[in-house]
PASE-53643 format. One record per residue: residue in three letters; x, y, z of N, C-alpha, C, O, CB in turn. Coordinates in pm, 1 decimal. Glycine has a CB too. Example, Ala and Ser with C-alpha at 12.3 -4.5 7.8 and 13.67 -1.06 7.14 Angstrom:
# residues 2
+--------+----------+----------+----------+----------+----------+----------+----------+----------+----------+----------+----------+----------+----------+----------+----------+
: residu :       nu :       nv :       nw :      cau :      cav :      caw :       cu :       cv :       cw :       ou :       ov :       ow :      cbu :      cbv :      cbw :
+--------+----------+----------+----------+----------+----------+----------+----------+----------+----------+----------+----------+----------+----------+----------+----------+
:    ALA :   1319.0 :   -569.0 :    780.0 :   1230.0 :   -450.0 :    780.0 :   1320.0 :   -330.0 :    780.0 :   1423.6 :   -331.9 :    846.5 :   1130.8 :   -447.3 :    904.6 :
:    SER :   1285.0 :   -225.0 :    708.0 :   1367.0 :   -106.0 :    714.0 :   1290.0 :      3.0 :    787.0 :   1340.9 :    113.8 :    803.9 :   1408.4 :    -59.8 :    572.5 :
+--------+----------+----------+----------+----------+----------+----------+----------+----------+----------+----------+----------+----------+----------+----------+----------+
//
This chain:
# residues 72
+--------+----------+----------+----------+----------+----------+----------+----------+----------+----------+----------+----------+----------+----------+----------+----------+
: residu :       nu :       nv :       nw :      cau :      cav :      caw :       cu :       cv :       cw :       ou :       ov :       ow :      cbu :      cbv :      cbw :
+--------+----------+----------+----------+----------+----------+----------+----------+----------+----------+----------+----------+----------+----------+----------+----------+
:    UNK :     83.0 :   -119.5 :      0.0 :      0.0 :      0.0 :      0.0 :     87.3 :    125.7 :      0.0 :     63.6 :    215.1 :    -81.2 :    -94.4 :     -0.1 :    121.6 :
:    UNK :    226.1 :    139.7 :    122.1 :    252.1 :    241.8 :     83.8 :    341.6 :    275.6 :    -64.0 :    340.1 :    390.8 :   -107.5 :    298.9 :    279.2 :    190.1 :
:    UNK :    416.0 :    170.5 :   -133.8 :    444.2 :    191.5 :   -247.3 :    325.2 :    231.2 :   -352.4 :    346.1 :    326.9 :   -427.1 :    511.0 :     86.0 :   -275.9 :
:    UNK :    258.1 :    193.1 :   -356.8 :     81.0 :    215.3 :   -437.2 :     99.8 :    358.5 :   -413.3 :    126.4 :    436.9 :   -504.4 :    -99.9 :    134.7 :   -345.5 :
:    UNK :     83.6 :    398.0 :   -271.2 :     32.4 :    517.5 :   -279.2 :    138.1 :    654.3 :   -271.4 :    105.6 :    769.2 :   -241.5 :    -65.6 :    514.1 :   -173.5 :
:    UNK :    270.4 :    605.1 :   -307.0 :    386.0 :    708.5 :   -335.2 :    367.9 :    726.0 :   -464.1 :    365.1 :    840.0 :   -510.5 :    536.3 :    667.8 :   -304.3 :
:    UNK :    350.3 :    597.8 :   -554.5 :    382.2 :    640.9 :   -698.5 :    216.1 :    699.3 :   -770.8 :    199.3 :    702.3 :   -892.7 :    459.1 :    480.9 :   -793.8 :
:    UNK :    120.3 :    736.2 :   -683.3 :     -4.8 :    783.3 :   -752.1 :    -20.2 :    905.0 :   -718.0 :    -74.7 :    993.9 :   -783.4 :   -125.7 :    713.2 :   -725.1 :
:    UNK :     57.5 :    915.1 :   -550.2 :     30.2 :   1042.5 :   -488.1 :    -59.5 :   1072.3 :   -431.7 :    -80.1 :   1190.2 :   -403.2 :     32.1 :   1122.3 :   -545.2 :
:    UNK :   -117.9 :   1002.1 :   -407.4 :   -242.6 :    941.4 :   -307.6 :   -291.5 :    874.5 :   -332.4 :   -223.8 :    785.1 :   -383.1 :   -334.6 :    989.6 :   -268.7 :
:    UNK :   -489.9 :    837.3 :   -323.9 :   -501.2 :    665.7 :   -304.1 :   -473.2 :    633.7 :   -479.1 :   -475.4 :    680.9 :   -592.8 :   -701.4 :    593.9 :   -228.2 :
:    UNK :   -446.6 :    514.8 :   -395.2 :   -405.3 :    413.9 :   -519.0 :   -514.9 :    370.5 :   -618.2 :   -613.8 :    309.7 :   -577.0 :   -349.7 :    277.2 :   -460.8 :
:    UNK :   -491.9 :    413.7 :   -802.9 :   -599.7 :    388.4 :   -855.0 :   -491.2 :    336.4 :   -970.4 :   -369.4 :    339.0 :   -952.4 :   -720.8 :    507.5 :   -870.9 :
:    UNK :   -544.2 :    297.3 :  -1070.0 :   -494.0 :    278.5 :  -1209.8 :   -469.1 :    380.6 :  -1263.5 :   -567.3 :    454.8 :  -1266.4 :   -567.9 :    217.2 :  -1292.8 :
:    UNK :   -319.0 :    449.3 :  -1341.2 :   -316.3 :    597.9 :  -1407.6 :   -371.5 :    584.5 :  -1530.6 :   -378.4 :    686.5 :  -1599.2 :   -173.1 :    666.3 :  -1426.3 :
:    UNK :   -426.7 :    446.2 :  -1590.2 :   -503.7 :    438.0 :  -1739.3 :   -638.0 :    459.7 :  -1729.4 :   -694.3 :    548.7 :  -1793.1 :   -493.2 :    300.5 :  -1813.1 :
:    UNK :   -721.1 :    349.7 :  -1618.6 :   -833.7 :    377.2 :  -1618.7 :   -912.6 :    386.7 :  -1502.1 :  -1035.1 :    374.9 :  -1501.3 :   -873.8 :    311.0 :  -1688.3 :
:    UNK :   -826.1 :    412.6 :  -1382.5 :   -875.4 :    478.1 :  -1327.3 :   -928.7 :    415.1 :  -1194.2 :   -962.3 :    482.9 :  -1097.1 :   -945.7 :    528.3 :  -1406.3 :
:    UNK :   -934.8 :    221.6 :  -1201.8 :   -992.5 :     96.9 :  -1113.1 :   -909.2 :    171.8 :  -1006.9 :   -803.1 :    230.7 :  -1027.6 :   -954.4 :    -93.2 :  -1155.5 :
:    UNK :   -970.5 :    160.7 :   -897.6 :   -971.7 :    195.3 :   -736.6 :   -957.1 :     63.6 :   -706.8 :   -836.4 :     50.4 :   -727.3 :  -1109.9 :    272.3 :   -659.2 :
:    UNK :   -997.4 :    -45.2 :   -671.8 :  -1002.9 :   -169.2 :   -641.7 :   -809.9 :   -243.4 :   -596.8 :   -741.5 :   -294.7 :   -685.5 :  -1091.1 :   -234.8 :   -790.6 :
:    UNK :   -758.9 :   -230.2 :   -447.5 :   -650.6 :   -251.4 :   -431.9 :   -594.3 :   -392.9 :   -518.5 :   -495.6 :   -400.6 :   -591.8 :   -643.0 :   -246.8 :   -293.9 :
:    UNK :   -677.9 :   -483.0 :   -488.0 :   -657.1 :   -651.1 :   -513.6 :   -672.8 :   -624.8 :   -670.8 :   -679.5 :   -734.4 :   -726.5 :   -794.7 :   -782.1 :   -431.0 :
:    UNK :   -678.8 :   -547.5 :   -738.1 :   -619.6 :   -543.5 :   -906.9 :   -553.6 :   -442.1 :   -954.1 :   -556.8 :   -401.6 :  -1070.3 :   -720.3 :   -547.3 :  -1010.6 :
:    UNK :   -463.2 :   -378.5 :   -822.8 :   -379.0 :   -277.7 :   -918.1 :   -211.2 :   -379.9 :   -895.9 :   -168.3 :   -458.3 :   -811.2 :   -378.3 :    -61.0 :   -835.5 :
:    UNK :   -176.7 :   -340.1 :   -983.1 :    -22.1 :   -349.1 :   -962.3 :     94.4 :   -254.2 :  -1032.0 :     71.0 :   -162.5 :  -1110.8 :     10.5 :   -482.4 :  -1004.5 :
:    UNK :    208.9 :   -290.9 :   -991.7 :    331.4 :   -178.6 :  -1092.7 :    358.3 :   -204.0 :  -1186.1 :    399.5 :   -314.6 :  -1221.3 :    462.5 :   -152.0 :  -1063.9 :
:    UNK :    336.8 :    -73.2 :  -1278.0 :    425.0 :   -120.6 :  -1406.1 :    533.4 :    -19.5 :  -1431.7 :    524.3 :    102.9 :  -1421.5 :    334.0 :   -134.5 :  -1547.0 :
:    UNK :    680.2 :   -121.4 :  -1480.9 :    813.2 :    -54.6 :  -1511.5 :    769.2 :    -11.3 :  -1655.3 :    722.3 :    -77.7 :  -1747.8 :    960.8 :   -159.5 :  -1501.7 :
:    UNK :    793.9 :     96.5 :  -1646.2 :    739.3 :    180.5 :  -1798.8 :    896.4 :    139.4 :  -1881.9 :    876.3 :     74.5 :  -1984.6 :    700.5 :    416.5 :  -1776.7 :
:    UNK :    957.6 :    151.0 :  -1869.7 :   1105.2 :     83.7 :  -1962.5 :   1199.7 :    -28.1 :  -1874.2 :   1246.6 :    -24.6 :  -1760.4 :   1233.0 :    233.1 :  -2003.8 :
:    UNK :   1203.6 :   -122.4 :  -1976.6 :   1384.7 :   -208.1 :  -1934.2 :   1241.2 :   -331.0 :  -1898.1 :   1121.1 :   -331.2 :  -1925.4 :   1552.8 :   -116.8 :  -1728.2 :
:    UNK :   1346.1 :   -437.4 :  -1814.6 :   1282.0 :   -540.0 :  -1724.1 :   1181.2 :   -543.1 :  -1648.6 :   1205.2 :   -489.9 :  -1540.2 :   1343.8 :   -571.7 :  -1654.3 :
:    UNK :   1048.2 :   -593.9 :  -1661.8 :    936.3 :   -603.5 :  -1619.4 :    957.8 :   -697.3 :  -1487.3 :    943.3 :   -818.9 :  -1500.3 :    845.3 :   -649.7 :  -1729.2 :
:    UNK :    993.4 :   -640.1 :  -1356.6 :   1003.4 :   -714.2 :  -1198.9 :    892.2 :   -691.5 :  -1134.5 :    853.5 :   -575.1 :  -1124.4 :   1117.9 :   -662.4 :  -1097.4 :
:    UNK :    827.8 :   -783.2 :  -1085.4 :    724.3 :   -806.6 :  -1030.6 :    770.5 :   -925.8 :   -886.2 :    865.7 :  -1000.8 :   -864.5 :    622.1 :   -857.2 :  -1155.8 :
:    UNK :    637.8 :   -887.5 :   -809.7 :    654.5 :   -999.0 :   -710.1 :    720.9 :   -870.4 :   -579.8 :    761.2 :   -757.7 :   -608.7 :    787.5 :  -1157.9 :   -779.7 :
:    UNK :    715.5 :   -926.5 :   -448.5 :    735.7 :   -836.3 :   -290.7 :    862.2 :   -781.1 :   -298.5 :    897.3 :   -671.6 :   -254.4 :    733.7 :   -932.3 :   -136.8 :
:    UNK :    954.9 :   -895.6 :   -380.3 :   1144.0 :   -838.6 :   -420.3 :   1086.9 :   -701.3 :   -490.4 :   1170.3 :   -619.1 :   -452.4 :   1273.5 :   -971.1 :   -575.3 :
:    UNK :   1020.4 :   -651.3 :   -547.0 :   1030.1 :   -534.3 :   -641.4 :    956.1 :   -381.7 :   -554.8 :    981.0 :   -262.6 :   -573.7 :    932.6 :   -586.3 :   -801.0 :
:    UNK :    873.2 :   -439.2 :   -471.5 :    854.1 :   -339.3 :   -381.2 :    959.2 :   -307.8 :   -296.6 :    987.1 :   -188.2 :   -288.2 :    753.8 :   -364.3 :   -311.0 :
:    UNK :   1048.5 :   -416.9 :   -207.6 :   1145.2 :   -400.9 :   -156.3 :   1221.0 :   -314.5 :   -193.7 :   1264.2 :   -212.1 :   -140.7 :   1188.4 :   -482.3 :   -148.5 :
:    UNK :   1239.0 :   -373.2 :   -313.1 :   1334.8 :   -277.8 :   -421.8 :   1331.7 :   -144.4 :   -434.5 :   1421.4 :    -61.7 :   -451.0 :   1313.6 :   -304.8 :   -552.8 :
:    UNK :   1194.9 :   -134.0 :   -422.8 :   1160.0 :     50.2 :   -483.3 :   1173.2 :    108.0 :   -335.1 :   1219.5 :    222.1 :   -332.4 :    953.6 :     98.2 :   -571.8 :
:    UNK :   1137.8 :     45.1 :   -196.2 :   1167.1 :    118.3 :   -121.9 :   1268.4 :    116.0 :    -40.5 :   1274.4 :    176.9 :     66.3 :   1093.2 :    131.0 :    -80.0 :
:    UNK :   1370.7 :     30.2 :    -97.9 :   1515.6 :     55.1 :    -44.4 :   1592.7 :    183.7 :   -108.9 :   1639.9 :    270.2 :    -35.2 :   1605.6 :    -78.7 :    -76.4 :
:    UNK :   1601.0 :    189.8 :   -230.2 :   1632.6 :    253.9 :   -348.9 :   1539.5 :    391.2 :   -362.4 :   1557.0 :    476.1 :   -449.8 :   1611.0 :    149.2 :   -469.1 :
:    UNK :   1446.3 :    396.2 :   -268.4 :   1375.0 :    555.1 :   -236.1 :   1332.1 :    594.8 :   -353.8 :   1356.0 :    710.1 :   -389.6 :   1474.1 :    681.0 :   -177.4 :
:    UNK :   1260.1 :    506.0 :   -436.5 :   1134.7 :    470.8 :   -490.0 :   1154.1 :    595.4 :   -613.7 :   1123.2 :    714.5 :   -617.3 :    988.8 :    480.0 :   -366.4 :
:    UNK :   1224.7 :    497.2 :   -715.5 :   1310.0 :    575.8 :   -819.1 :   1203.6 :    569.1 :   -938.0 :   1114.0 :    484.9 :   -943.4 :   1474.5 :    500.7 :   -859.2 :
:    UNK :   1224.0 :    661.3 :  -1024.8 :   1114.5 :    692.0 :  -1084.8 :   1096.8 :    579.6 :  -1203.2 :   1165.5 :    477.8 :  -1195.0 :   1122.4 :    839.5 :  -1129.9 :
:    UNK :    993.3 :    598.3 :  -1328.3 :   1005.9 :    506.8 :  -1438.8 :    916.2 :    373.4 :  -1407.3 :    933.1 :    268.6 :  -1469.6 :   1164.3 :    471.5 :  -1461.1 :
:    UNK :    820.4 :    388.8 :  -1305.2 :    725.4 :    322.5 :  -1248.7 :    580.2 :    365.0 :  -1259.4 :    578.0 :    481.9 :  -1297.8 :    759.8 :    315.7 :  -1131.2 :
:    UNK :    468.8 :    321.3 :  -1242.4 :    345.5 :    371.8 :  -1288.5 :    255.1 :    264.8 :  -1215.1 :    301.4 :    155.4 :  -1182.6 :    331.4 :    381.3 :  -1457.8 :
:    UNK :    125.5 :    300.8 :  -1190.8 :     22.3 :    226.8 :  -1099.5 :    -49.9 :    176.3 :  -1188.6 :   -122.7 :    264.9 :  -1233.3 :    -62.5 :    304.0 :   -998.6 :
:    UNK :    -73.6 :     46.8 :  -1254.4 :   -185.4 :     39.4 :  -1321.2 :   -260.8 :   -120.3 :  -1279.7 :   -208.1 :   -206.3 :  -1209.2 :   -144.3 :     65.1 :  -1482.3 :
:    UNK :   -388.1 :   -127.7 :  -1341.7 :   -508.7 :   -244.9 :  -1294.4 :   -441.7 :   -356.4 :  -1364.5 :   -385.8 :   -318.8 :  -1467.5 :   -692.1 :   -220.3 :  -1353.7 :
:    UNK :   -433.6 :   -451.0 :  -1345.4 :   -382.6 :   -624.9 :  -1419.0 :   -381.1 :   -580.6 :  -1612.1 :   -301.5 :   -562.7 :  -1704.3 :   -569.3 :   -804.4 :  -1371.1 :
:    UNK :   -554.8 :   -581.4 :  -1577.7 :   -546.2 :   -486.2 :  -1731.8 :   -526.2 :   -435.6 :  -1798.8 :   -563.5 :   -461.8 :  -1913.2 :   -560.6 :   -444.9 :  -1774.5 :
:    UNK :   -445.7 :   -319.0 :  -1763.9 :   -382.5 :   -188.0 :  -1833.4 :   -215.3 :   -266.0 :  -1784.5 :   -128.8 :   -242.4 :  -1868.8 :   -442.7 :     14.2 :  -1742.9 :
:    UNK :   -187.1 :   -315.4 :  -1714.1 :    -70.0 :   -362.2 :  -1721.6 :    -27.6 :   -434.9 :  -1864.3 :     35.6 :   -375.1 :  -1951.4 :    -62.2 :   -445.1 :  -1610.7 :
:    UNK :    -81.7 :   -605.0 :  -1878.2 :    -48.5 :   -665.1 :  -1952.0 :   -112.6 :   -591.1 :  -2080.3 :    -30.1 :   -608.5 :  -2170.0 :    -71.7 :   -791.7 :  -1916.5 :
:    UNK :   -213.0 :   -522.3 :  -2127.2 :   -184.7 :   -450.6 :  -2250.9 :    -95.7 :   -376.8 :  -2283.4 :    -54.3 :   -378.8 :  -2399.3 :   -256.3 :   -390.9 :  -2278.6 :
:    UNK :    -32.3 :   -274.8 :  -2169.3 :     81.6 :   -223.2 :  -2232.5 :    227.2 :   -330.3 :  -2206.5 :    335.4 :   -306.6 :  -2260.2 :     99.2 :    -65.1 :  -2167.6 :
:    UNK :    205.9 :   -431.7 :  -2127.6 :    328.6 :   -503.7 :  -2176.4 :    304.6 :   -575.9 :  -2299.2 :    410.7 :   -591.5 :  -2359.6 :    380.2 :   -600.3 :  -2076.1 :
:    UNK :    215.9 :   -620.3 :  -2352.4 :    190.7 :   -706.8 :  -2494.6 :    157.8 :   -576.7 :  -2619.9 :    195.7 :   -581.4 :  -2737.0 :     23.2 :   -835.2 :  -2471.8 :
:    UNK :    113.8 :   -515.4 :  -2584.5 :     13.7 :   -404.7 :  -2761.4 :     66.5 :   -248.1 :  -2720.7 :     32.9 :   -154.6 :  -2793.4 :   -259.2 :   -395.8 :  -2758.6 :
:    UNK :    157.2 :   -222.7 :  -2591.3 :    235.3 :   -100.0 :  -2587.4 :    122.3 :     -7.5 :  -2552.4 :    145.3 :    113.3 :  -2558.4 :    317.9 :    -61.9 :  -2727.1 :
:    UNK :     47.2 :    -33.8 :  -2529.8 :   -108.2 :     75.6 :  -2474.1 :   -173.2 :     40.4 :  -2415.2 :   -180.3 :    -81.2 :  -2397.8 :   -210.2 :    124.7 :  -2547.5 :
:    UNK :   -278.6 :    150.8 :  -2335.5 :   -329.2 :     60.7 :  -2235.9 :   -462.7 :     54.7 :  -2305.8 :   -492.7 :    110.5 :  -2411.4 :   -326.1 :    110.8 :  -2073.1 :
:    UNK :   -572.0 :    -57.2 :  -2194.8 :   -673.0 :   -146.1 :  -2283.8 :   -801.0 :    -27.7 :  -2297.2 :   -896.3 :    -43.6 :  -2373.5 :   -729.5 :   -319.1 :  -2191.0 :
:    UNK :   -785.1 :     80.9 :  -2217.0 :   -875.3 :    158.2 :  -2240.2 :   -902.4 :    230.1 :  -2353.9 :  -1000.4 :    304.5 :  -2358.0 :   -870.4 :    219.3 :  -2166.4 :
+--------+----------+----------+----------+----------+----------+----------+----------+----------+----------+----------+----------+----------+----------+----------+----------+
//
């Protein structure tokens, strides 16, 4: 939650479309290696939560990792 809610800037929603719903947002690395999983939160908040990251729903994730856009 608090990584969610550093990289939105408050509550945590999807920056594509907008799902509020915690249990379907996750991170997406906007360039390089797609890391996922608790190691990658760790990550962002050891490393003081470096930019090139983005909040989005399952949905808007894997469309822009497969079709480069999101599904909205």
């Amino acid at each position: 939650l608090q990584v969610l809610t550093y990289y939105t800037g408050g509550k945590p929603k999807c920056s594509c479309c907008w799902e509020l719903n915690l249990q379907f947002l996750t991170l997406h690395e906007k360039v390089g290696k797609q890391r996922n999983g608790a190691s990658l939160y760790f990550y962002l908040r050891k490393n003081n939560y470096p930019t090139g990251f983005e909040v989005l729903c399952f949905n808007c994730h894997y469309s822009k990792m497969y079709y480069g856009k999101c599904h909205k």
